[in-house]
C-alpha positions in Angstrom: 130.9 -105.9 204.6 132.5 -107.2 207.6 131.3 -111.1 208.1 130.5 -110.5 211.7 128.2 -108.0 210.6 126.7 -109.4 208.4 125.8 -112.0 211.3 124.4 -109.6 213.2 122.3 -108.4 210.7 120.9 -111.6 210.0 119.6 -112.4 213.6 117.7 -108.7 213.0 116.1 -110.0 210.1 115.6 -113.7 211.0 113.8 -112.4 214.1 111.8 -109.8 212.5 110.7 -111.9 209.5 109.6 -114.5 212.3 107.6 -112.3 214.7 104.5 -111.2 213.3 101.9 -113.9 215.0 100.3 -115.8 212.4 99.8 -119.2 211.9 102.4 -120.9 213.5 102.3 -118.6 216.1 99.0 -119.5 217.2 100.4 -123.6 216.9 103.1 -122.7 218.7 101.2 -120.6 221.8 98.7 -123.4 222.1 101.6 -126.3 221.6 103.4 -124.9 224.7 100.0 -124.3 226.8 98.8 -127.9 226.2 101.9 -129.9 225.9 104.9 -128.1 227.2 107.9 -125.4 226.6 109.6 -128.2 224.5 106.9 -128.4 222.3 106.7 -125.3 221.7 110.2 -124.7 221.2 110.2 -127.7 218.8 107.5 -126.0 216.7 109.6 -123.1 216.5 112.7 -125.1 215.5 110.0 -126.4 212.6 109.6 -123.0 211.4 113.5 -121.6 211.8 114.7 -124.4 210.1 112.5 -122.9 207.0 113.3 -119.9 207.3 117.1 -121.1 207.5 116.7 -122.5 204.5 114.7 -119.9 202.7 118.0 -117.4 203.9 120.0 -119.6 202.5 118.5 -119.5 199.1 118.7 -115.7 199.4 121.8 -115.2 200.8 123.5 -117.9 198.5 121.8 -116.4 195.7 120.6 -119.4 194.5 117.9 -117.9 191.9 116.8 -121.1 190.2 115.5 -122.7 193.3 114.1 -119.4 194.4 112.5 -118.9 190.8 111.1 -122.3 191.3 109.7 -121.8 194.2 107.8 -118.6 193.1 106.9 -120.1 190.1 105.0 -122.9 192.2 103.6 -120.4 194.7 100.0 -121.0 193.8 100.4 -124.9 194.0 102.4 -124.5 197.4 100.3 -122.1 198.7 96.7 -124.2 198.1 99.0 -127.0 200.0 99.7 -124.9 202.5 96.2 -123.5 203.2 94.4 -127.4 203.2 96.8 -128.6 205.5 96.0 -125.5 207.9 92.4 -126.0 207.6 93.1 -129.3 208.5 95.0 -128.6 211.6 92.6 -125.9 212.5 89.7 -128.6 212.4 91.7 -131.1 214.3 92.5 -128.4 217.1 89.2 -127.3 217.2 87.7 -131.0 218.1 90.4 -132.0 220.3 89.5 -132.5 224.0 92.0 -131.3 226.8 91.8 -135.2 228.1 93.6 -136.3 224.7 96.8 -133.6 225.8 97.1 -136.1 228.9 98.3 -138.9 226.6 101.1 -136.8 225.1 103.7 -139.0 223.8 106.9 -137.0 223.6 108.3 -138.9 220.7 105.9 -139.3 218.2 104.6 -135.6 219.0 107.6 -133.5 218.8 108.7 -134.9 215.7 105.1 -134.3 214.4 105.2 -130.8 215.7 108.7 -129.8 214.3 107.3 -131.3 211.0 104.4 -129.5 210.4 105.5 -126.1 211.1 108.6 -126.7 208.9 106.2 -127.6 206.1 103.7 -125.2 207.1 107.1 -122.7 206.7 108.1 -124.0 203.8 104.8 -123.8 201.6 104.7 -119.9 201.8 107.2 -119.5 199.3 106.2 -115.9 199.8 108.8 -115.9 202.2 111.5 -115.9 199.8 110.6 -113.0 198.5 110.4 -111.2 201.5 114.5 -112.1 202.6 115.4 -110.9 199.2 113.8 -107.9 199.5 114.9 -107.2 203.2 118.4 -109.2 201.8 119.2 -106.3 199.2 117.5 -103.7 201.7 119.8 -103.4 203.6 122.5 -104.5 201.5 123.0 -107.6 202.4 122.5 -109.6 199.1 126.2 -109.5 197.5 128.1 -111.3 199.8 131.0 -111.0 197.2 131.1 -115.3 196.6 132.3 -115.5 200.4 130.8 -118.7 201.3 131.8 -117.9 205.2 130.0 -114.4 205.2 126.8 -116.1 203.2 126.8 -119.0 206.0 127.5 -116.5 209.0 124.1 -114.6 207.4 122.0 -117.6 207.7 123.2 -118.9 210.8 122.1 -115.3 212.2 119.2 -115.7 210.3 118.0 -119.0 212.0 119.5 -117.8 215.3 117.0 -114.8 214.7 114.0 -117.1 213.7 115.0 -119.0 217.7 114.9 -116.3 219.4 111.9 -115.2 218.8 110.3 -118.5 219.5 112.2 -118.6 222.7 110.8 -115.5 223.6 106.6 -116.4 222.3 107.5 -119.4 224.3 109.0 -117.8 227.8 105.9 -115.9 227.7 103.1 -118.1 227.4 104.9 -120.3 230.2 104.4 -117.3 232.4 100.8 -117.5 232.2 100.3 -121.3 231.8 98.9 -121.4 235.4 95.8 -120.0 234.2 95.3 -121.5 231.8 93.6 -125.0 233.6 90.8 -126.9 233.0 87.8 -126.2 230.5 89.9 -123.2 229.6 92.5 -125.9 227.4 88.8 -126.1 225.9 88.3 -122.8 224.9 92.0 -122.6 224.0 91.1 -125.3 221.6 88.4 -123.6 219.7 89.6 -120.6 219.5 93.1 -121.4 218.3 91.5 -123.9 216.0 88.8 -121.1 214.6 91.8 -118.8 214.2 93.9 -121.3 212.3 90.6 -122.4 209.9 90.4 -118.6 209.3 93.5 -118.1 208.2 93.8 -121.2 206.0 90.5 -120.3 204.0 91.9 -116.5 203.7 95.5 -118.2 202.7 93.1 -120.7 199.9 91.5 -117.8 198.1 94.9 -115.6 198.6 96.4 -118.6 196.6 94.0 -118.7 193.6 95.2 -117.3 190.2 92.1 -114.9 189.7 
C-alpha cells in the first residue's frame, strides 16, 4: 500500500477512534468553557498523544508491549476509573471564582497530563486500532518504517482534529455560557465524569 495512503487512512481512524464523547470529552468541553481554547486544545493534545502512541504499538506491531498492556487491563483500568472519580469530584466542588485564578503554566501542563494518562489507562484502546488496523488492511506495513510512521502521524493528526473541531465549537457558544451557569457546568460535567468512572470501576473488575 502506497505510504501516502496509508497516511490518509490513518487521520480516518485517528479521528474516528477519538470522536465518540466520553470522558475526556466532557474535560475537554468544560476545560475550554472555563479556561480557554488553549486549554482545551492542550487536553486534546493529552489524549492524541496516547492515542499516537497506542498507533504506534499497532502499526509497529509491537505485540509484547500491546500484550502487556492487555494483560494489565484490569489494574490499568481500576487506575483509570479512581482517578476519574477523582476528577469528577474535584469538578463538581469547584466554584467558577477559582477559574479566575487560572495560572496558564501550572494548568496546561496539568491538563495535557491527565488526559494523556487518562488515555493511556484504557488499554482497551489498543485493541480497538488493531482491530480497525487489520480492518481495513492496514496492519502489515511490509517492515517499512516510513509507511508505519506516516500511519501514526495520520493517526495523531486524526486524534487533533477532532479536538480542534469539539473545541471551535464550544468557543462558539462560550458567550452563554456566564455566570452561575460555569456553576451548573461544574456539576454536571463533574456528575457525568463520577458516572462514568464508577461504570469504568465495575467494567474493570475480573467477575
Amino acid at each position: 500500500m502506497h505510504p501516502e495512503i496509508l497516511f490518509y487512512r490513518g487521520i480516518i481512524l485517528g479521528f474516528s477512534i477519538a470522536a465518540p464523547i466520553g470522558p475526556i470529552g466532557i474535560l475537554c468541553m468544560r476545560r475550554t468553557l472555563t479556561a480557554g481554547a488553549i486549554a482545551g486544545l492542550i487536553s486534546g493534545l493529552g489524549a492524541a498523544t496516547a492515542d499516537g502512541l497506542y498507533g504506534c504499538i499497532a502499526g509497529f506491531g509491537l505485540t509484547l508491549i500491546a500484550n502487556f498492556l492487555v494483560n494489565q487491563r484490569i489494574f490499568l483500568g481500576l487506575i483509570g476509573s479512581l482517578f476519574l472519580c477523582y476528577l469528577g469530584i474535584k469538578t463538581f466542588i469547584e466554584k467558577p471564582a477559582q477559574e479566575k485564578n487560572f495560572k496558564p503554566e501550572s494548568n496546561l501542563i496539568n491538563a495535557y497530563i491527565s488526559t494523556f494518562l487518562l488515555t493511556l489507562t484504557n488499554p482497551i484502546t489498543i485493541l480497538a486500532f488493531t482491530a480497525m488496523f487489520a480492518g481495513v488492511g492496514l496492519t502489515q506495513t511490509g517492515g517499512d518504517h516510513w509507511a508505519a510512521a506516516l500511519l501514526v502521524f495520520g493517526v495523531f493528526i486524526g486524534s487533533m482534529l477532532w479536538w480542534g473541531l469539539l473545541v471551535s465549537s464550544i468557543c462558539l457558544l462560550g458567550d452563554y455560557f456566564k455566570g452561575d451557569r460555569f456553576q451548573w457546568i461544574n456539576r454536571i460535567s463533574g456528575t457525568i465524569i463520577i458516572a462514568m468512572g464508577i461504570f469504568a470501576f465495575f467494567n474493570s473488575l475480573p467477575f
